[in-house]
Biopython code that builds the backbone (N, CA, C, O; Angstrom):
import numpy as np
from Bio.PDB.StructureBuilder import StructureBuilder

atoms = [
    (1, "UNK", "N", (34.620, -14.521, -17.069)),
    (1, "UNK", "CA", (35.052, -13.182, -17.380)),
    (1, "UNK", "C", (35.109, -13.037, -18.910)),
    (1, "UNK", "O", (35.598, -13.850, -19.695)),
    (2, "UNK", "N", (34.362, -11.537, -19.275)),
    (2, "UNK", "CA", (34.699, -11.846, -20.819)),
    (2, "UNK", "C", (35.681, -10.825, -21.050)),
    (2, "UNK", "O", (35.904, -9.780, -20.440)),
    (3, "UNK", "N", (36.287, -11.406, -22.181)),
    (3, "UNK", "CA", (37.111, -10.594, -23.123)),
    (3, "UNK", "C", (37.284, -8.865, -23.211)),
    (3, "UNK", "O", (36.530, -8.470, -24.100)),
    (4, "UNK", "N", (37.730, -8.180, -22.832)),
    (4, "UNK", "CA", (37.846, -6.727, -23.781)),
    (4, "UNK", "C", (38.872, -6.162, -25.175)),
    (4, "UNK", "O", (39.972, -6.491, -25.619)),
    (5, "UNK", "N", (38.390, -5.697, -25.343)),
    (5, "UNK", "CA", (39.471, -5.012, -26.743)),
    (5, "UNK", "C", (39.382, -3.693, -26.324)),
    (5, "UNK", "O", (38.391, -3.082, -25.923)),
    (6, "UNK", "N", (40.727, -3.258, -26.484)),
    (6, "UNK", "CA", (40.963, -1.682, -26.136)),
    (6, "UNK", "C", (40.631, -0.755, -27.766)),
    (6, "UNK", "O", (41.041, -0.966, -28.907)),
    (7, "UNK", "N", (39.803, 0.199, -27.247)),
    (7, "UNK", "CA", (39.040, 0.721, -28.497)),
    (7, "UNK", "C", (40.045, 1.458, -29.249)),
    (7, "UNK", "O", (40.946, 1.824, -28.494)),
    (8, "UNK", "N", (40.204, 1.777, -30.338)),
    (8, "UNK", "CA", (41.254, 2.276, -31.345)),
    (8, "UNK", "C", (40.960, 3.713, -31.148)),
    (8, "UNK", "O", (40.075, 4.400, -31.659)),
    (9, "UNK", "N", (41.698, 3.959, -30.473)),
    (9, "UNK", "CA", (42.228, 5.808, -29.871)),
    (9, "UNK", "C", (43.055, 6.582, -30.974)),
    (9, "UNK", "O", (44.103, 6.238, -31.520)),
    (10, "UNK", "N", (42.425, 7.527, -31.120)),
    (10, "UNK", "CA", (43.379, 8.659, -32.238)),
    (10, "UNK", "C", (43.538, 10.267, -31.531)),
    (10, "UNK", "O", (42.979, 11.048, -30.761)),
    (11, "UNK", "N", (44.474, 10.145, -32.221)),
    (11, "UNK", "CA", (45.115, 11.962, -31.600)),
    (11, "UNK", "C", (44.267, 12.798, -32.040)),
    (11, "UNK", "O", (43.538, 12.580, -33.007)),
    (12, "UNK", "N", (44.277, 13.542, -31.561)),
    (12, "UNK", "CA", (43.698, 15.159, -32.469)),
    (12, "UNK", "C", (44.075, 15.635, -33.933)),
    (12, "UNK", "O", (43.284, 16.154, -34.721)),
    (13, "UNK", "N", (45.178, 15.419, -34.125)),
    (13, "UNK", "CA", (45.329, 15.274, -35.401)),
    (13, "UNK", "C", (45.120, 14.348, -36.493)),
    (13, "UNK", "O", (45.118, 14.742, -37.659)),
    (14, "UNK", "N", (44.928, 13.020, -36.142)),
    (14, "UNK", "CA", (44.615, 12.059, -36.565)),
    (14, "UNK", "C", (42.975, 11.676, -36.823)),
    (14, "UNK", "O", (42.405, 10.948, -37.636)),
    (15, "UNK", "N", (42.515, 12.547, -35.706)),
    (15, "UNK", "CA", (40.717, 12.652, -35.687)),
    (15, "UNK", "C", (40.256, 13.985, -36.538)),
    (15, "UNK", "O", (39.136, 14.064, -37.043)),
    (16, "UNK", "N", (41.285, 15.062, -36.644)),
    (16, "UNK", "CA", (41.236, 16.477, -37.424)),
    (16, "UNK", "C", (41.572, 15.511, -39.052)),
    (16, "UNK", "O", (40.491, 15.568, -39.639)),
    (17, "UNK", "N", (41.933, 15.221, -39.375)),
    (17, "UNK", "CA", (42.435, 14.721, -41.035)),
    (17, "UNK", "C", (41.287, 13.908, -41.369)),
    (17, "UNK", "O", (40.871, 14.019, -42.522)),
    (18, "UNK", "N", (40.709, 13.134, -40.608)),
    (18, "UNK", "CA", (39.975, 12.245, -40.865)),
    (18, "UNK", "C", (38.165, 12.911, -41.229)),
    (18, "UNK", "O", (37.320, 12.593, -42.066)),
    (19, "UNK", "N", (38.202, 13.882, -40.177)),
    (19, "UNK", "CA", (36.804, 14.098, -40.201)),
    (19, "UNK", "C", (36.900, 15.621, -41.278)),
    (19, "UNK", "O", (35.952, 16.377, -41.489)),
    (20, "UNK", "N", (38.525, 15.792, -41.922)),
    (20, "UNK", "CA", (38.504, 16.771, -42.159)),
    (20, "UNK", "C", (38.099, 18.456, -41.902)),
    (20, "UNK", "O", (37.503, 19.308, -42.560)),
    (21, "UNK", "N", (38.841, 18.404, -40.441)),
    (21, "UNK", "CA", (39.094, 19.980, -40.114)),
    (21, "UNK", "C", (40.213, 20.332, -39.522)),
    (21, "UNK", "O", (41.252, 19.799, -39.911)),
    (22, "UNK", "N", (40.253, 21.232, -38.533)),
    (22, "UNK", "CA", (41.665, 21.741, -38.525)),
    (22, "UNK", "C", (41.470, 21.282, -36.530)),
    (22, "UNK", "O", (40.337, 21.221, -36.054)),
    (23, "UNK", "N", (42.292, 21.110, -35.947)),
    (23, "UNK", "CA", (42.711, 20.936, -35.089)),
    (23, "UNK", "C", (42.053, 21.566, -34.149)),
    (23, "UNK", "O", (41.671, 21.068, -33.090)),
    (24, "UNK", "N", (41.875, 22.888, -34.581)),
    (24, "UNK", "CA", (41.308, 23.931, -33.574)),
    (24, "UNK", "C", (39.993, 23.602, -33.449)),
    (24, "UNK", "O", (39.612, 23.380, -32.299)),
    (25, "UNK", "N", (38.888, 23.477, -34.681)),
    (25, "UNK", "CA", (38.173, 23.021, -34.719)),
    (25, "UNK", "C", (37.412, 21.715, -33.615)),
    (25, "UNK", "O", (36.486, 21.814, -32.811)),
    (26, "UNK", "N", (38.000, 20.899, -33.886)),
    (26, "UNK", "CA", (38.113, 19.550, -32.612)),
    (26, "UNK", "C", (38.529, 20.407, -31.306)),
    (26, "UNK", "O", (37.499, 20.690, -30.694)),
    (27, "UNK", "N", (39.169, 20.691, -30.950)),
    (27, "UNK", "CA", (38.874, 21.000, -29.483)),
    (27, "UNK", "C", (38.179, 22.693, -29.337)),
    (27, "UNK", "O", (38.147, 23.136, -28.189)),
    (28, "UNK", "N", (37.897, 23.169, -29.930)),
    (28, "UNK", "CA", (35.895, 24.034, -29.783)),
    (28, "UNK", "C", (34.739, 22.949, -29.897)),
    (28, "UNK", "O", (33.578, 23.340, -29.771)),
    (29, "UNK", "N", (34.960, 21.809, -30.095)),
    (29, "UNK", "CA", (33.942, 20.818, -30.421)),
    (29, "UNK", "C", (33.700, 20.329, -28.695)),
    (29, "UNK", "O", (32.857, 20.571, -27.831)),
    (30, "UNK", "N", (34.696, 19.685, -28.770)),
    (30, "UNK", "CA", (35.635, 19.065, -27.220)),
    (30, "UNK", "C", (35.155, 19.777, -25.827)),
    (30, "UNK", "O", (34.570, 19.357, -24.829)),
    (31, "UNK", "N", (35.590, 20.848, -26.160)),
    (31, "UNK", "CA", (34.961, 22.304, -25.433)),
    (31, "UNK", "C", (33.264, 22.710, -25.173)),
    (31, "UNK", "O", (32.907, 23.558, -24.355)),
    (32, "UNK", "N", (32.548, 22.106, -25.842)),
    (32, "UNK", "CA", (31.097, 22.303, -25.846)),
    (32, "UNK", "C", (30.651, 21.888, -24.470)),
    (32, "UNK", "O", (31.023, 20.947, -23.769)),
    (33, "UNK", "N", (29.446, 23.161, -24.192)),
    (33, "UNK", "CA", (28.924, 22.945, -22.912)),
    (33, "UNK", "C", (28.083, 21.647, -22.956)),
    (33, "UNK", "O", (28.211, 20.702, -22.177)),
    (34, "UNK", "N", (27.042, 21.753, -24.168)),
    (34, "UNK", "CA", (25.853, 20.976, -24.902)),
    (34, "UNK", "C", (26.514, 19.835, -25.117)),
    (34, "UNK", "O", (27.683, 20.131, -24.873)),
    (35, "UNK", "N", (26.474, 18.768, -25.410)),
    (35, "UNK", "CA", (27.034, 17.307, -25.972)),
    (35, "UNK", "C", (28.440, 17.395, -26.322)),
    (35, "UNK", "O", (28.644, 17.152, -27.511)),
    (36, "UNK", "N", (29.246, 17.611, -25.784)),
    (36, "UNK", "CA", (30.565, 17.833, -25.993)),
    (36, "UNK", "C", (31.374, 16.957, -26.864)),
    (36, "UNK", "O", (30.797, 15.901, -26.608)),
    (37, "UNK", "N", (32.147, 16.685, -27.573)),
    (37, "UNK", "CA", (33.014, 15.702, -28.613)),
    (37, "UNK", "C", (33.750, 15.059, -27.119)),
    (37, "UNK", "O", (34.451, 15.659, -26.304)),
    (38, "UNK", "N", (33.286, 13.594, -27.123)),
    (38, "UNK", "CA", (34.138, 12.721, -25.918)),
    (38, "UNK", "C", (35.579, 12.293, -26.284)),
    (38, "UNK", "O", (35.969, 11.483, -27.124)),
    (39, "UNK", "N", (36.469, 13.316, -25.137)),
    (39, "UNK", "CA", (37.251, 13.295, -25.741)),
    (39, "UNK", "C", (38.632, 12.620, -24.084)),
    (39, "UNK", "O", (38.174, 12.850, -22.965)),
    (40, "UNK", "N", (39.773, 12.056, -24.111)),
    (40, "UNK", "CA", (40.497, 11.415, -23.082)),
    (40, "UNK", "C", (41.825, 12.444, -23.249)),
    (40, "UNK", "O", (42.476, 12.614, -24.280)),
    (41, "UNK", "N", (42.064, 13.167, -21.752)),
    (41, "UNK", "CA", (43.365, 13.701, -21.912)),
    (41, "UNK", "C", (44.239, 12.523, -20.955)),
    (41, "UNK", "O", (44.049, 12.030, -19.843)),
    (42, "UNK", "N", (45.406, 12.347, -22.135)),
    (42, "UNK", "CA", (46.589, 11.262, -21.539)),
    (42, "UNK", "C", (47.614, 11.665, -21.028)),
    (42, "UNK", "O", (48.540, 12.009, -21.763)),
    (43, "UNK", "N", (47.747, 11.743, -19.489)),
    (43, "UNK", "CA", (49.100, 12.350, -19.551)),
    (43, "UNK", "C", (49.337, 13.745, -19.390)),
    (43, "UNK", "O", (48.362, 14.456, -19.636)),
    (44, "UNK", "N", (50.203, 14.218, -19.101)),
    (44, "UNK", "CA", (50.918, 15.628, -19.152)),
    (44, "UNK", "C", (50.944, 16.281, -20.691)),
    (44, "UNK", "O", (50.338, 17.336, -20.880)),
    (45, "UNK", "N", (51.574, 15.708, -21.653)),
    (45, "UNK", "CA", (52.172, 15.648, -22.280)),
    (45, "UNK", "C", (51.564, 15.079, -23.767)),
    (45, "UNK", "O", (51.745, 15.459, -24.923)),
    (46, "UNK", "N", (50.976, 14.282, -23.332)),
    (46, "UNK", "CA", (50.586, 12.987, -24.597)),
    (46, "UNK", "C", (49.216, 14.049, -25.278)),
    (46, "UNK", "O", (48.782, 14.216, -26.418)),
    (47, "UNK", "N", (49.074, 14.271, -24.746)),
    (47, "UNK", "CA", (47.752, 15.372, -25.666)),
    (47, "UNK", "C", (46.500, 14.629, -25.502)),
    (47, "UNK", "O", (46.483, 13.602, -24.823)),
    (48, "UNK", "N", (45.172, 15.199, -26.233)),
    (48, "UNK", "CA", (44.305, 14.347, -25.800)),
    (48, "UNK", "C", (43.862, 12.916, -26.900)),
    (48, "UNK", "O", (44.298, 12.742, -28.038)),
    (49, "UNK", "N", (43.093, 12.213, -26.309)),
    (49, "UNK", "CA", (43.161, 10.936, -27.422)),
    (49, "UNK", "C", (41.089, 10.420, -27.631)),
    (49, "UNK", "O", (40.183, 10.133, -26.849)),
    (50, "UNK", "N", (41.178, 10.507, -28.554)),
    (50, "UNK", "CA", (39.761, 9.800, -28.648)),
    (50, "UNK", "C", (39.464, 8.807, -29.129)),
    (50, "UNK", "O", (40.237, 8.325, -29.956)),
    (51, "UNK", "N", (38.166, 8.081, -28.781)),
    (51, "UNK", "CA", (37.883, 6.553, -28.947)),
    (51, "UNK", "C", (37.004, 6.902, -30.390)),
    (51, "UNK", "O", (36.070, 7.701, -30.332)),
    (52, "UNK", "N", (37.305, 6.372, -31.424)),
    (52, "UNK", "CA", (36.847, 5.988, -32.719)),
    (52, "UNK", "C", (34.841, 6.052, -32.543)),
    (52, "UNK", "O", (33.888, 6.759, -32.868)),
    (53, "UNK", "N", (35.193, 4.654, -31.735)),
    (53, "UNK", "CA", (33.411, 4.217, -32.001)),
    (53, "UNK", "C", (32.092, 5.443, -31.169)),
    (53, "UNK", "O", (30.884, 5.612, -31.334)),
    (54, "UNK", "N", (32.987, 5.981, -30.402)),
    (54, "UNK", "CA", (32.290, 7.067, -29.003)),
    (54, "UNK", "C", (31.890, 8.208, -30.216)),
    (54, "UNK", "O", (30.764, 8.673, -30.387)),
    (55, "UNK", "N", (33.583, 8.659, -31.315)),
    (55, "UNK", "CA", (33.055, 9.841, -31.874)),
    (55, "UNK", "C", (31.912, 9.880, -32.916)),
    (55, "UNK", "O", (31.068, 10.760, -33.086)),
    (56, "UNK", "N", (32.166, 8.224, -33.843)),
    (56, "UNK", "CA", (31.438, 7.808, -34.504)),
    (56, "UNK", "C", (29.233, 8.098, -33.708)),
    (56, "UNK", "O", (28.120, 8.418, -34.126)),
    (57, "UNK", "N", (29.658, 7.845, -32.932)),
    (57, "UNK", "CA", (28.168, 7.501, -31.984)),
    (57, "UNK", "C", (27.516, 9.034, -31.109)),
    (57, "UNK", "O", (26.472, 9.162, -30.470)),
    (58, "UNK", "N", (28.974, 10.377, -31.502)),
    (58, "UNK", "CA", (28.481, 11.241, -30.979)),
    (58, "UNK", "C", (28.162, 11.868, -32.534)),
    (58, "UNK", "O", (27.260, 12.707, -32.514)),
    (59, "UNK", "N", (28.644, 11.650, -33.634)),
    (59, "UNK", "CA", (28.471, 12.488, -35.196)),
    (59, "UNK", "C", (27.220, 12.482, -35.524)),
    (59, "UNK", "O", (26.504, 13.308, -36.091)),
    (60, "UNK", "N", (26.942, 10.852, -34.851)),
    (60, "UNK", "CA", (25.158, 10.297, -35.169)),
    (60, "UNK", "C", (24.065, 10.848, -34.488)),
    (60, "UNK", "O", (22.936, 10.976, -34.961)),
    (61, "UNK", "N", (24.493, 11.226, -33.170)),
    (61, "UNK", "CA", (23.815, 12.000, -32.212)),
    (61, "UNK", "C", (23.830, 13.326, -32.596)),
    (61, "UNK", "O", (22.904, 14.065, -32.258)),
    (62, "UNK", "N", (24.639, 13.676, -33.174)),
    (62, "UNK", "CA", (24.644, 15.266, -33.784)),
    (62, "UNK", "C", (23.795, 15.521, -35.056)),
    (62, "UNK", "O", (23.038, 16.464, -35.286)),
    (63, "UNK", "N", (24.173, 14.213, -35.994)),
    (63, "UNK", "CA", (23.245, 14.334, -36.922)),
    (63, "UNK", "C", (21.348, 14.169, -37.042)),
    (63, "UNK", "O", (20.451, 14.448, -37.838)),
    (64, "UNK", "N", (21.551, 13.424, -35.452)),
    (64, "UNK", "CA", (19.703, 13.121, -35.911)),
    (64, "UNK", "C", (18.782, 13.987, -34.957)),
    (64, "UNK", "O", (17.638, 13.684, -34.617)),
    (65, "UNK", "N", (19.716, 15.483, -34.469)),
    (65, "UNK", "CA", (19.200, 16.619, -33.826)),
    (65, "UNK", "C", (18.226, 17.215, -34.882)),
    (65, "UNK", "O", (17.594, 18.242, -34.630)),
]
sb = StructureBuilder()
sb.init_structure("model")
sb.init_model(0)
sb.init_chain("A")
sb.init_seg("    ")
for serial, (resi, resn, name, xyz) in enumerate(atoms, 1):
    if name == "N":
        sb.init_residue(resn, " ", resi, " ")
    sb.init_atom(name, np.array(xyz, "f"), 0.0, 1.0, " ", f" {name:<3s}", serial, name[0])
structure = sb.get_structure()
């Protein structure tokens, strides 16, 4: 059996500061019919959470349209 590492998950706000936009922004992204921003809702409550390397690998997919 091999190993996993749980991928480094960030909030919406934490993925909004980083990629520099506003919150709202990220989930109209999230929201897309076309290639949507992969995104994990946690919970009731917890809001939604995304995996680092997924968004990284969807920016790249966006960029080489």
């Amino acid at each position: 059996m091999t190993a996993r590492t749980i991928p480094k998950m960030l909030t919406t706000q934490e993925l909004a500061d980083r990629l520099k936009m506003s919150t709202s922004e990220i989930d109209n992204r999230r929201n897309l019919k076309n290639d949507p921003l992969p995104g994990y809702l946690i919970g009731d409550r917890k809001g939604w959470r995304y995996d680092e390397q997924e968004v990284l690998e969807w920016i790249q997919r966006r960029r080489n349209r």
